[in-house]
N, C-alpha and C positions, 0 to 999 in steps of 0.2 A: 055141301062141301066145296064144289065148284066154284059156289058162290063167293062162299066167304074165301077163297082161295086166292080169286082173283083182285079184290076189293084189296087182300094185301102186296102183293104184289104191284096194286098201284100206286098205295102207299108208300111202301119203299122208294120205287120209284119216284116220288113227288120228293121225299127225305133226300136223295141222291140230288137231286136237281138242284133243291133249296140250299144246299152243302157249296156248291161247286164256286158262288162267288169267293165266299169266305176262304178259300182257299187260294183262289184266283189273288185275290188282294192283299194274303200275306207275301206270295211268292212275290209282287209287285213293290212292297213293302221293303222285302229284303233286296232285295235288284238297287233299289234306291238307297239303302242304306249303305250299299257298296260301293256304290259309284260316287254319295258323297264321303266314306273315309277314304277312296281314290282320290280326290280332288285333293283334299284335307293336305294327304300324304306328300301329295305333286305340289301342295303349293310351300309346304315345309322345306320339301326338300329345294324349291327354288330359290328358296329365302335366304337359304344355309349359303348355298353355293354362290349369290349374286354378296351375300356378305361379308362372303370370304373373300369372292372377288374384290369388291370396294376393299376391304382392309388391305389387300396387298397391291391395291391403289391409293393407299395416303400417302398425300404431296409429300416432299422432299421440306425439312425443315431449316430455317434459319440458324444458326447458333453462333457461337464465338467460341475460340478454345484458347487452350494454353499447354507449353510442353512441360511435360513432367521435368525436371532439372536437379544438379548435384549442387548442396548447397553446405556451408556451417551456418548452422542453426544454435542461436542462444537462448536458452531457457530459464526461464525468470520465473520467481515468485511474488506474488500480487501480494498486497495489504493495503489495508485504508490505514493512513497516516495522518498525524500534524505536527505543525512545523514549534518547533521551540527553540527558544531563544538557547546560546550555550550559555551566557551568563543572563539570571534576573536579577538584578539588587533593588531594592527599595533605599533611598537615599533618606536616615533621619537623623533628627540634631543628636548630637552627645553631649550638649551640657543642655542645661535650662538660659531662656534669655530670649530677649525681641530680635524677631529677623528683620535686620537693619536692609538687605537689600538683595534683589536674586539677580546672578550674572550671565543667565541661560538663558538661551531661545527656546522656545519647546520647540521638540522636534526635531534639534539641534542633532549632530556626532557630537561627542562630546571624547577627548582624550583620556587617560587614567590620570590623574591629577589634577585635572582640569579645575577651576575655581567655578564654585556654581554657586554659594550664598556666602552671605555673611554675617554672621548673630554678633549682637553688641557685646565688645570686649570689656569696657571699663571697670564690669562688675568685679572681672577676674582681676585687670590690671592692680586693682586698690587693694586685691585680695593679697597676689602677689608682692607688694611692697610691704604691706603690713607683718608679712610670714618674713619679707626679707631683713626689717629691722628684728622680728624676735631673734632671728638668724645671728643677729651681730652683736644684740646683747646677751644671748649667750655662751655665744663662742669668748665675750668678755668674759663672763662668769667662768669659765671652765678654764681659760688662761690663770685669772685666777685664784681658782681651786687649784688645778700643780702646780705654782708658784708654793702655793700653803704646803702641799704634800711634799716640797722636796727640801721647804724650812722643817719639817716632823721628821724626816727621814732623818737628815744629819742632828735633830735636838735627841731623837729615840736612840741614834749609837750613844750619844750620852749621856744618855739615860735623865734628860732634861725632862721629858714627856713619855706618860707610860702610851702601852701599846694600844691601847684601848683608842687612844687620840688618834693616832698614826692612822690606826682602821676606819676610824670616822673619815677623815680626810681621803682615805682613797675611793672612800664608797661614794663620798662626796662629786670624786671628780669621774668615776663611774656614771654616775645622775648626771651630770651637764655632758657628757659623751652622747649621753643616749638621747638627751631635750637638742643636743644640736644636728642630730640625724633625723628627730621627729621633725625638725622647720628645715632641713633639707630634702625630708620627703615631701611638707605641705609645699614648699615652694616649686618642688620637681611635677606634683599634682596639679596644682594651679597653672605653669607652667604647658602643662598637657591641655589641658582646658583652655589656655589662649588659642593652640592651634586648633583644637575642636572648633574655635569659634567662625574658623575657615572651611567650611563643609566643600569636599571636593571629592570628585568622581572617585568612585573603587577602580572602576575599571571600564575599556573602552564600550563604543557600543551607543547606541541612540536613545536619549530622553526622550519622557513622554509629556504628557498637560502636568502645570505647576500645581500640584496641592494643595500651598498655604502661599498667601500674597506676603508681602512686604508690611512690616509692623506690624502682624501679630506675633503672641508671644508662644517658642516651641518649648516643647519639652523633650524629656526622654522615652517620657511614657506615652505616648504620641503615636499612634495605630498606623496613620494611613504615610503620615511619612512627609517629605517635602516633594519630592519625584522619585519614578522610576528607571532607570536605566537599563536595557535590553541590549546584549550582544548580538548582535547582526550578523558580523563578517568575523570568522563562518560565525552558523548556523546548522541548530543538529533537526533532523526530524525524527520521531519516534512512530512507530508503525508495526504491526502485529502479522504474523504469520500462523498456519494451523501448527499444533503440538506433532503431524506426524512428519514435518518437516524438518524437525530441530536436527538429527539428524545427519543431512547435508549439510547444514549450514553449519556444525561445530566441527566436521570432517576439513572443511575449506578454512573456517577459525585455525583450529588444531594445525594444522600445515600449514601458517603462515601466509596463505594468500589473501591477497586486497579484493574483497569483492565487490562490485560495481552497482550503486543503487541509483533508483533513476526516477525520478520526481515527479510525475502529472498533475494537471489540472484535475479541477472535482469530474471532468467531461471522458476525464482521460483521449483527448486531443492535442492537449498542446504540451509540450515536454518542455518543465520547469529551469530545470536543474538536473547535473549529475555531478554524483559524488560517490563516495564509499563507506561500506559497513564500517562503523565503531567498535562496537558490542552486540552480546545480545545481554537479555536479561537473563536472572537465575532461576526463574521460576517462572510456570502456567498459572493462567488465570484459571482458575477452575470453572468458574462459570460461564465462559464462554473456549474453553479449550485452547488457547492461543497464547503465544508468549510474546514480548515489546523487543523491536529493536532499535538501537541508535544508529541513525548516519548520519555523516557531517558533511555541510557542503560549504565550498566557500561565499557563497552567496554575494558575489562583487557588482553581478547585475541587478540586484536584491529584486530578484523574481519569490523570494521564500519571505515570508511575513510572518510574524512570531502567534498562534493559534490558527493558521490558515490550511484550511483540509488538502489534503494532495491522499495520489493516487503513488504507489511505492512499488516499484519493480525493481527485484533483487536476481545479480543476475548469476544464478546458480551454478551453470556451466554451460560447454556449446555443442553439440552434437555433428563433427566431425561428418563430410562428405553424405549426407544425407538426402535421401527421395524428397522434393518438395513439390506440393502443387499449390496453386490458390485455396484458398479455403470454401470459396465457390462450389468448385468441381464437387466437393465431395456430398454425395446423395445420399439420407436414409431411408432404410427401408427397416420390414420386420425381420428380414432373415441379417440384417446387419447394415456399416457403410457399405457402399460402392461406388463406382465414376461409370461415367460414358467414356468409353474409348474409340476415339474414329479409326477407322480402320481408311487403307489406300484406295477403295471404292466406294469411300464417300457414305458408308453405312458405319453403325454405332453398334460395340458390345458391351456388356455388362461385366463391370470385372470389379468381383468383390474385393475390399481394400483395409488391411491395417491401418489404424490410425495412431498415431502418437502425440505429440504436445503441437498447438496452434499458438503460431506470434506473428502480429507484425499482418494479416491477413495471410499465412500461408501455412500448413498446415504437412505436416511431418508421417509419410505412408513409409511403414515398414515393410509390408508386404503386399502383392498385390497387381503392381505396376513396375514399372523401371525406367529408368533417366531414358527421354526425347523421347518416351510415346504423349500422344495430343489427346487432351481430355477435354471433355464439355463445361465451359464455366457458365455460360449463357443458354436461356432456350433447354435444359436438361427437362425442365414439367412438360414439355410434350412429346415426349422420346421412348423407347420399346427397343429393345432387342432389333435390330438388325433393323431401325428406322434408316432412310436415305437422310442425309441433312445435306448441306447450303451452305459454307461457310462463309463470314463476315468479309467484307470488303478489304483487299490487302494480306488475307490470310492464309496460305498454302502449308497443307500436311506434307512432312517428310516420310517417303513411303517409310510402311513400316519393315521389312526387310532390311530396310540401313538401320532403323533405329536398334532394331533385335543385333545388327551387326554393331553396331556402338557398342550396346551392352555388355556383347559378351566382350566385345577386346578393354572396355575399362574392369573388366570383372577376372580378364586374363592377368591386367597390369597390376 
């Protein structure tokens, strides 16, 4: 019993021993596993805090501004336009005959009346005569026929000649009444056709390139014509606005006011021409929802050329004493606009902003801001909440304290 008593007991013994590293090396294990999520921890947190640091260490930015300002602001409606002539005439012969000779320059003004060809007369002239002798021999015949009719008249009270006669004779002198108004209409026609033979302007306005040269022969039925003549001065342009527009624009009609239309280049750069609404049309397009306007301009500097595209601003009305700033200034974001507003220490705040209609680069805040606060036009893409900025060379904020005291006393007045 002794024996085997002992044998285990040193057994155990031997099991105890062979235990002791395995456990030695986990407590070791975790020691180090602590000390590196210490580290881990300590180097997190140093990271947070030198990054925080850095961030409320970014330089001071450069920018440029502009003050908010009280403005009348005119509000215009866009369309793409072209320019049309007020008159087009196609200039064609009215009789048949050779164009003996053309009196125009192309390219010419040309006055209403103006002598521009001339088709040969002679055919009419001989026509003319010919109608004027039947003219004379029947007005002989019809003298006399009532010579006859008024020897019937006194032979019938005496019952020289029955009545039967007397009727022939007047019906007679009837028929040469009527053949001598037929050769005073052929001769009043013919007539008319001399002067056709003189083609001269309908109306003022600039010719174009000559159609038919000298010594061919025109007619009436004749397509393309001899020229065209284009009224210039004025000049209407026709140009389109949206259907939810119409609207305004019959409210300004309907009351009698001139509104103000204003002509661009295709670049919409260079300002053609101004002049005013004529009309509008009576109906939308349906297919593109938009209905045509007319405006006339007088076109003296002849900037406007009759198919030439222009850009059409119609000016709708002006928004009285209104917020303006650059159209710059104004930033978007997802939660809406906003501007940078400097504040008197040189630091920028975020101030969300109504917006309204843009003209002209400047652009209409309803709410928001108020006249003489300075807002960021330049440099706004590297800017945050309470950034320091740097303003531009020559450019000083008026504290804000006087501008809040502007405010209120133009908002007392």
């Amino acid at each position: 019993m002794n024996g085997f008593g002992s044998n285990d007991d040193e057994g155990r013994a031997t099991s105890v021993k062979e235990k002791q590293p395995f456990y030695r090396n986990r407590r070791v294990q975790l020691i180090a596993l602590t000390v590196v999520a210490l580290l881990v921890i300590i180097f997190i947190w140093r990271y947070l805090v030198v990054s925080a640091r850095n961030h409320h260490k970014v330089p001071a930015q450069k920018v440029e501004f502009s003050v908010a300002r009280r403005a009348d602001v005119p509000v215009y409606l866009s369309g793409l336009g072209s320019v049309v002539p007020t008159y087009t005439v196609t200039v064609r012969t009215q009789v048949n005959g050779q164009l003996l000779q053309v009196l125009f320059r192309e390219g010419q003004k040309v006055k209403r009346g103006e002598l521009l060809a001339e088709i040969d007369p002679r055919p009419y002239e001989a026509q003319l005569l010919e109608y004027q002798g039947q003219l004379e021999r029947d007005l002989a015949l019809l003298a006399n026929a009532r010579l006859d009719l008024e020897r019937y008249t006194k032979l019938w009270s005496q019952d020289s000649v029955s009545k039967q006669v007397l009727d022939t004779q007047a019906a007679l002198v009837k028929q040469y009444e009527g053949t001598v108004k037929l050769d005073e209409g052929l001769i009043q026609s013919t007539q008319v056709n001399l002067i056709y033979c003189k083609i001269t302007s309908p109306v003022d306005g600039r010719i174009g390139l000559r159609l038919v040269d000298p010594g061919n022969f025109v007619q009436t039925t004749d397509t393309n014509g001899i020229a065209v003549v284009n009224t210039l001065e004025p000049i209407t342009v026709i140009f389109t606005i949206a259907e939810d527009n119409i609207p305004e624009v019959l409210t300004q009609i309907d009351a009698g006011n001139t509104l103000v239309v204003k002509a661009f280049d295709r670049d919409q750069n260079k300002l053609l021409a101004t002049g005013q609404l004529l009309t509008i049309d009576n109906q939308i397009d349906p297919t593109t929802g938009t209905v045509k306007l007319r405006a006339l301009f007088s076109n003296t500097d002849s900037h406007l050329f009759p198919n030439q595209f222009v850009n059409a601003s119609l000016l709708i009305k002006t928004l009285k004493n209104a917020t303006v700033v650059p159209t710059a200034a104004i930033q978007h974001g997802s939660q809406g606009d906003f501007v940078f507003v400097i504040n008197p220490d040189s630091t920028v705040t975020v101030k969300p902003v109504v917006v309204d209609v843009t003209t002209d680069g400047q652009t209409v805040i309803t709410s928001g801001i108020f006249s003489g606060q300075s807002v960021v036009v330049e440099g706004a893409d590297r800017l945050t909440e309470g950034t320091k900025v740097i303003l531009a060379d020559h450019q000083q904020i008026m504290p804000l304290a006087q501008n809040a005291s502007d405010h209120q006393k133009r908002v007392t007045e």
